[in-house]
C-alpha positions as CSV (number, residue, x, y, z in Angstrom):
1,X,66.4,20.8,24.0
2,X,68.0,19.6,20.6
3,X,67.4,16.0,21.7
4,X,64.1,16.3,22.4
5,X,63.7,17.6,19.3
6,X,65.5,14.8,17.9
7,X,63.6,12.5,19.8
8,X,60.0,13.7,19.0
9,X,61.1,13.7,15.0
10,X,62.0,10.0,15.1
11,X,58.9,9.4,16.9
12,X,57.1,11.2,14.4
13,X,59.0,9.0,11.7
14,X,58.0,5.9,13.5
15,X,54.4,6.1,13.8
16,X,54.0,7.4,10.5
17,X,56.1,4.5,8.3
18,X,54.1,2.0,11.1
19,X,50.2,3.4,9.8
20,X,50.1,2.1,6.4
21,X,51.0,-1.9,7.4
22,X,47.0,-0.9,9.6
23,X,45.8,0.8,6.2
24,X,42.6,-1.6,4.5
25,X,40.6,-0.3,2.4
26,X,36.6,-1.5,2.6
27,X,35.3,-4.1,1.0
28,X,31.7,-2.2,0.4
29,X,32.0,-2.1,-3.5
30,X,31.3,-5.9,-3.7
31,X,27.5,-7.2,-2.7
32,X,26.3,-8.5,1.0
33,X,25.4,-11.7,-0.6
34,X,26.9,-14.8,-2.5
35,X,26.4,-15.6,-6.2
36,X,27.8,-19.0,-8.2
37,X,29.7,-18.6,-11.2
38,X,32.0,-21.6,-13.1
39,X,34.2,-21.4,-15.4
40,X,37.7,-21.6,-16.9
41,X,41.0,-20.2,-14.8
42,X,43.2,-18.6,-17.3
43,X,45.6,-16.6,-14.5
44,X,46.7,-16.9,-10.9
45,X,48.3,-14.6,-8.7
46,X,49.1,-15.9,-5.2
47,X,50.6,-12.1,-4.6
48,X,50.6,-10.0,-1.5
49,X,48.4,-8.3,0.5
50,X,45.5,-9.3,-2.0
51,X,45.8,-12.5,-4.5
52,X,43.8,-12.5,-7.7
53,X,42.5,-15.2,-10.0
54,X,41.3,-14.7,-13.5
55,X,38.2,-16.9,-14.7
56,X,36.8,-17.2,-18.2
57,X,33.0,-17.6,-17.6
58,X,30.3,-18.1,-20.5
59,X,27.6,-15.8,-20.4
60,X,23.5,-15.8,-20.8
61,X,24.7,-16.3,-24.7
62,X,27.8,-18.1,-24.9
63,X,30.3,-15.7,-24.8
64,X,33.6,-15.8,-23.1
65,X,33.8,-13.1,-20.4
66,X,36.9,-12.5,-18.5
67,X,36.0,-12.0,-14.0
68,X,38.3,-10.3,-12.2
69,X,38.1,-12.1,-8.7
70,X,39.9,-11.0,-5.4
71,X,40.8,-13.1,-2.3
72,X,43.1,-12.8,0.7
73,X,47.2,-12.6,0.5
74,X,49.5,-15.8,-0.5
75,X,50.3,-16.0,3.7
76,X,46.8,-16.2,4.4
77,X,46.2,-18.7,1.5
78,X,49.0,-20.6,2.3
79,X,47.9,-21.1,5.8
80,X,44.6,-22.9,4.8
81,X,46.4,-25.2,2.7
82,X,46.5,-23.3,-0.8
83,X,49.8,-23.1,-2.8
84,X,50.5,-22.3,-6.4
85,X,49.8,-26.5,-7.6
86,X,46.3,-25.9,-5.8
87,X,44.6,-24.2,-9.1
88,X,46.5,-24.0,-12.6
89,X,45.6,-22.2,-15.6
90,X,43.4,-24.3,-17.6
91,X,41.5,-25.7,-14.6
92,X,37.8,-25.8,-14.5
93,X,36.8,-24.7,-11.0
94,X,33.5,-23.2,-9.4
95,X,33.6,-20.1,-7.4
96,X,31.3,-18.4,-4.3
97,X,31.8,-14.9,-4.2
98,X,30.4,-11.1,-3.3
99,X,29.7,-9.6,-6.7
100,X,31.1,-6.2,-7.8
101,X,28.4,-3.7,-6.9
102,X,28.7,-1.9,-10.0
103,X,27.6,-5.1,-12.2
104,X,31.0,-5.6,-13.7
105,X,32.9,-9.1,-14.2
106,X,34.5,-9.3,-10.7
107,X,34.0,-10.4,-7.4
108,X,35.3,-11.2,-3.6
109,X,36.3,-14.7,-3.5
110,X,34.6,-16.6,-0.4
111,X,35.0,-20.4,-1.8
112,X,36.8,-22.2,-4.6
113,X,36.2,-26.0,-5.8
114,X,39.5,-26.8,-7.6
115,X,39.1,-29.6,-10.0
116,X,40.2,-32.0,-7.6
117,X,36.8,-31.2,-5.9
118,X,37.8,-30.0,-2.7
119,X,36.8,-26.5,-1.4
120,X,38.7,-24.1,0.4
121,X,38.0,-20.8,1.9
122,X,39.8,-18.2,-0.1
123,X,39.1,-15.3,1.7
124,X,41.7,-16.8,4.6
125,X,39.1,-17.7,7.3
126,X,39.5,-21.5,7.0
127,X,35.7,-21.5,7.3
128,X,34.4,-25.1,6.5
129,X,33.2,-25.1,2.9
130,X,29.3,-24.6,2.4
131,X,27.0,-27.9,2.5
132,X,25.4,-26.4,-0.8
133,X,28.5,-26.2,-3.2
């Protein structure tokens, strides 16, 4: 009897340290739809599980904002070809993403043209790169 209790305590143990590497949370605060924005990349953080990179974008006036904008893990980037020599601090790039839903400066990242002018799928799809960008 006290191995079976042994027994269903590791199994307990197991299953329980194995759900969070499942846990995802939603991505329903950002929009259905893509917007455009260009600008300025002033940090990158090819970081696990999500990677960030922050843009300096003019607004409707000409002031500096600071977006927030999420993609996919450095294994997923790295597997479409993105490394940390890809996009650089100081590099003007355009971005396709799904807006915040609350209207603040951030946003899921779909596509990113790096100066270079090639266009890769930052969300970790490898999905070919939009005729229109």
């Amino acid at each position: 009897m006290r191995f079976t209790s042994i027994l269903g305590v590791a199994a307990i143990c197991v299953v329980g340290a194995a759900l969070p590497v499942g846990a995802h949370h939603s991505h329903g605060n950002y929009e259905d739809t893509f917007m455009d924005i260009a600008g300025v990349v002033k940090e990158v953080h090819l970081v696990v599980p999500h990677s960030w990179i922050y843009l300096e974008v003019m607004d409707a006036n000409g002031e500096p904002q600071m977006w927030a904008m999420e993609a996919t893990g450095r294994t997923g980037l790295q597997r479409v070809g993105i490394t940390a020599d890809y996009v650089k601090p100081g590099d003007a790039v355009k971005a396709r993403c799904h807006h915040l839903r609350d209207g603040s400066n951030g946003c899921l990242l779909g596509f990113l043209k790096a100066k270079d002018g090639t266009v890769k799928d930052w969300d970790g799809n490898n999905a070919p790169a939009p005729a229109d960008f």
